[in-house]
C-alpha positions in Angstrom: -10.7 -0.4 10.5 -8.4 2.3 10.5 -9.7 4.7 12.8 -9.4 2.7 15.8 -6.1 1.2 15.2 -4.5 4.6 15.1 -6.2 5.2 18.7 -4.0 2.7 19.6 -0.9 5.3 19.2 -0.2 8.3 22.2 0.7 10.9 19.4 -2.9 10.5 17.9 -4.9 9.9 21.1 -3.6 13.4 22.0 -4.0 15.3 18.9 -7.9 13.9 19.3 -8.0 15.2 22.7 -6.5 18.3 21.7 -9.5 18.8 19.1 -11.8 18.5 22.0 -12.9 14.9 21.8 -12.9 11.8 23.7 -10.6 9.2 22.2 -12.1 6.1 24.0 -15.8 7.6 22.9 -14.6 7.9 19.6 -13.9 4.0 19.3 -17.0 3.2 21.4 -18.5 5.2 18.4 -16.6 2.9 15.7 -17.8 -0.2 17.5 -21.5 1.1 17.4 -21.1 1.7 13.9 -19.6 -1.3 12.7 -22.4 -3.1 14.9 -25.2 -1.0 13.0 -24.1 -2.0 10.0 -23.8 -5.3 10.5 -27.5 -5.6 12.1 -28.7 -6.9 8.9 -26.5 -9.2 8.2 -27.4 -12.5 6.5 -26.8 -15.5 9.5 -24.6 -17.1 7.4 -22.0 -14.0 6.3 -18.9 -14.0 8.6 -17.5 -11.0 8.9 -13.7 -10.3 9.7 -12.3 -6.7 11.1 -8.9 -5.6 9.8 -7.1 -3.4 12.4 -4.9 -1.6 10.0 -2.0 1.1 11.2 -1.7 1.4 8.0 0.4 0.3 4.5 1.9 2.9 2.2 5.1 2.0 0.3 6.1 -0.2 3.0 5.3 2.4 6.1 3.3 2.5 8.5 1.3 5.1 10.1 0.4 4.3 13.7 1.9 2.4 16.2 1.2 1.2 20.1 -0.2 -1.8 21.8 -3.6 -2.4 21.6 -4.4 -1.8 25.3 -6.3 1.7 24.8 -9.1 0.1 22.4 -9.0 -4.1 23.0 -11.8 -3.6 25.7 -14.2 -2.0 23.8 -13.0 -3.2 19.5 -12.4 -6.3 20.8 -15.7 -6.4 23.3 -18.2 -4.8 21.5 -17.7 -5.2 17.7 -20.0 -7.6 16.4 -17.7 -9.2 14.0 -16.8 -13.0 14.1 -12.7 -12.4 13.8 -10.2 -9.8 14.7 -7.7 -9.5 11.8 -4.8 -7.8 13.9 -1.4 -6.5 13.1 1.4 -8.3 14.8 4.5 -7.7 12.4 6.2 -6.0 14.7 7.5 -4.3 18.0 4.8 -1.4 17.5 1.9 -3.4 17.7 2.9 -4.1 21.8 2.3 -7.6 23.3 -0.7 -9.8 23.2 -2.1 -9.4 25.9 -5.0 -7.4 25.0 -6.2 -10.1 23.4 -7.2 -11.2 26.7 -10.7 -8.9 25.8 -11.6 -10.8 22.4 -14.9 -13.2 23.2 -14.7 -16.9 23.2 -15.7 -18.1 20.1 -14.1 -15.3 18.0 -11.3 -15.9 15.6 -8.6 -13.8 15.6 -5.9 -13.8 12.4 -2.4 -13.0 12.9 -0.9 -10.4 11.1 2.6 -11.8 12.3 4.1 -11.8 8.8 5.4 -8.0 7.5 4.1 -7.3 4.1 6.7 -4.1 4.7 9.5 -5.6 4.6 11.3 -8.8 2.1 12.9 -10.2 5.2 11.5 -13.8 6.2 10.2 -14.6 9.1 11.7 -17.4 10.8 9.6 -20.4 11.4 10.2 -20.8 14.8 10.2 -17.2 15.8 6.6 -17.4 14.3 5.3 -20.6 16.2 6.7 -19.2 19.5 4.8 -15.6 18.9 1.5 -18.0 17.9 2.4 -20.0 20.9 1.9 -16.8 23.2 -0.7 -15.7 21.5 -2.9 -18.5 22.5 -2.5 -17.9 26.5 -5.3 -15.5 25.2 -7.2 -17.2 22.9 -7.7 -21.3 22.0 -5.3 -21.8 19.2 -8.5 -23.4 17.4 -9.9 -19.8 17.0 -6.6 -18.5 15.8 -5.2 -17.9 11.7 -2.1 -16.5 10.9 -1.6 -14.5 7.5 0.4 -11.2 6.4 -0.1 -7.9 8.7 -1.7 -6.2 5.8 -1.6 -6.7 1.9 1.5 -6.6 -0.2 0.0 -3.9 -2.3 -2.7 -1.8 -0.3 -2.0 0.6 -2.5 -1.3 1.1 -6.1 2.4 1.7 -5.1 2.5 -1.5 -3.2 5.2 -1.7 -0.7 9.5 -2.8 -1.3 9.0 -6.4 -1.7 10.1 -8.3 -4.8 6.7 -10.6 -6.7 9.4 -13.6 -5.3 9.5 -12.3 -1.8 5.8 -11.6 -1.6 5.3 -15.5 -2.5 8.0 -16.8 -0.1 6.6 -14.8 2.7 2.8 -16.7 1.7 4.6 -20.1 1.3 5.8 -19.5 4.7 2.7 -18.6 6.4 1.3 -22.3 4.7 4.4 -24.0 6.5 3.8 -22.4 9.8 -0.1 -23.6 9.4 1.0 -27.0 8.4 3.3 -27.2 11.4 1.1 -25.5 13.9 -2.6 -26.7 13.4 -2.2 -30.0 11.2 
């Protein structure tokens, strides 16, 4: 879910004020709608919300901590996991994770699909070792931030990079949750 995730960044919170409207009503609004469509649902179909800040050519489009819309995404979505985009200083701390519901998965996006750098193993264990002051480490998943190729451009990363940053994320899992 796009819309949201750019309410997490000042710059676009004010240009929605500026139009007149309420930024925290307009992801009240986004929670109510993803909850309405999901009223139907089949028991059985688990249903996983990307927060995307989007994944152009290996940019980005929003930025900011999560604070402004974790109460209410986080609270009110029906959705059984929180796919959230962690790759990154722009994405803020973890904190707001304090808001997601026990029993709700959460996937880390702590691997960049922006960039061919790997992630260090350790630097990623620590990040998913604060990331479960908030929630169990049972109910978290780590993957990639986004996709490598969101778009038909896809994003500056070699076919060999794209794997060894996927091979990583399977060594992490290994280490981290057996």
């Amino acid at each position: 879910e796009v819309g949201a995730s750019l309410l997490c960044d000042a710059e676009v919170r004010a240009g929605v004020t500026q139009r007149g409207e309420d930024p925290d009503r307009t992801v009240a609004l986004i929670a109510e709608t993803i909850n309405a469509a999901l009223a139907d649902r089949p028991k059985d179909l688990v249903v996983s919300m990307h927060t995307c800040r989007g994944n152009f050519r290996s940019r980005w489009h929003g930025q900011g901590a999560y604070d402004p819309i974790a109460e209410t995404m986080f609270g009110r979505a029906g959705v059984d996991a929180f796919f959230v985009e962690y790759d990154d200083a722009r994405s803020g701390g973890f904190e707001p994770l304090r808001y997601v519901p026990k029993g709700k998965y959460v996937v880390l996006g702590l691997i960049s699909s922006k960039t061919p750098v790997l992630e260090s193993k350790d630097e990623i264990k620590r990040r998913v070792d604060e990331a479960s002051r908030y929630v169990d480490l049972d109910h978290l998943c780590l993957s990639p931030q986004c996709g490598f190729a969101s778009t038909e451009e896809g994003n500056s990363l070699s076919e060999d990079e794209q794997w060894a940053k996927l091979a990583r994320i399977v060594e992490v899992a290994h280490d981290v949750w057996g």
